[in-house]
C-alpha positions in Angstrom: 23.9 27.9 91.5 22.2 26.2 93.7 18.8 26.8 91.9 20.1 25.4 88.7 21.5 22.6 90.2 18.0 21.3 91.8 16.2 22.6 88.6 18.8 19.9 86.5 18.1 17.1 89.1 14.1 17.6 88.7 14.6 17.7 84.5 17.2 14.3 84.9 14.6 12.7 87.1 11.6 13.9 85.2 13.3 12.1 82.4 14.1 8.8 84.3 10.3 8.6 85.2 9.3 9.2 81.9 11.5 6.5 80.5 10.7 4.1 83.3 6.9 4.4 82.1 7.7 3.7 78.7 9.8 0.6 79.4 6.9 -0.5 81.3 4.6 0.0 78.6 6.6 -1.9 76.3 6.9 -4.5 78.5 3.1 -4.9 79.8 1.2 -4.4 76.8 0.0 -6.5 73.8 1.2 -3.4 71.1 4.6 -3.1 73.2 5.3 -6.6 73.1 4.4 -6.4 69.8 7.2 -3.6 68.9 9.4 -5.4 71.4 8.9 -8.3 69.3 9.8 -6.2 66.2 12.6 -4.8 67.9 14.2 -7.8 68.4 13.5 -9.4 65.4 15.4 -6.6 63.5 18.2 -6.8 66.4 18.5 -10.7 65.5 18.6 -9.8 62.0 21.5 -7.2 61.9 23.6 -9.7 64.2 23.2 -11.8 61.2 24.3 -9.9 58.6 27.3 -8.3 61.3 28.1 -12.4 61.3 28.6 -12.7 57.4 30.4 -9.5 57.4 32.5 -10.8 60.2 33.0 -14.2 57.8 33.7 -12.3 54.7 35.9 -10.3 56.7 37.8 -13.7 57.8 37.8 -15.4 54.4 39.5 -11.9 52.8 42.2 -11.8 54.8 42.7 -15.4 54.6 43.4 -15.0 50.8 45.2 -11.8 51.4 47.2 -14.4 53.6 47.6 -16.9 51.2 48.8 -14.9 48.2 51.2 -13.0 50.2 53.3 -16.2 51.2 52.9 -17.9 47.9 54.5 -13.8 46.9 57.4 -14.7 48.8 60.3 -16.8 47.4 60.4 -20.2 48.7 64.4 -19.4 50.2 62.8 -16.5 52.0 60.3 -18.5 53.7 62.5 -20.3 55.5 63.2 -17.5 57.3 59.9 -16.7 58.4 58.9 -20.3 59.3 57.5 -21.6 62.5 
């Protein structure tokens, strides 16, 4: 047990190093800025279209809003009135 135990900590390690070294690669070279630069370009772009969904999204249920009080008879609204 205790052989497979240090066996997993080398592997979990080995893999932290190894992504370490490619962070740092990305980070300190021209061609890893460049993907970084890619990277977030395509980030920036899908927090864009997550923003229209999000205001479609608002201006849906807005009009689902809407047609549902003007549904309800006016004496019932009363009831349901701030």
């Amino acid at each position: 047990m205790k052989r497979v135990m240090k066996t997993i900590g080398t592997t979990l390690l080995a893999i932290g190093l190894m992504g370490i070294g490619l962070a740092g690669f990305l980070f300190f070279t021209s061609p890893g800025q460049a993907s970084l630069s890619q990277l977030s370009l395509a980030a920036l772009q899908v927090e864009q279209q997550m923003e229209q969904v999000d205001t479609k999204w608002d201006e849906w249920e807005d009009d689902l809003e809407r047609r549902i009080e003007q549904a309800v008879p006016e004496g019932v609204r009363l009831f349901f009135a701030d």
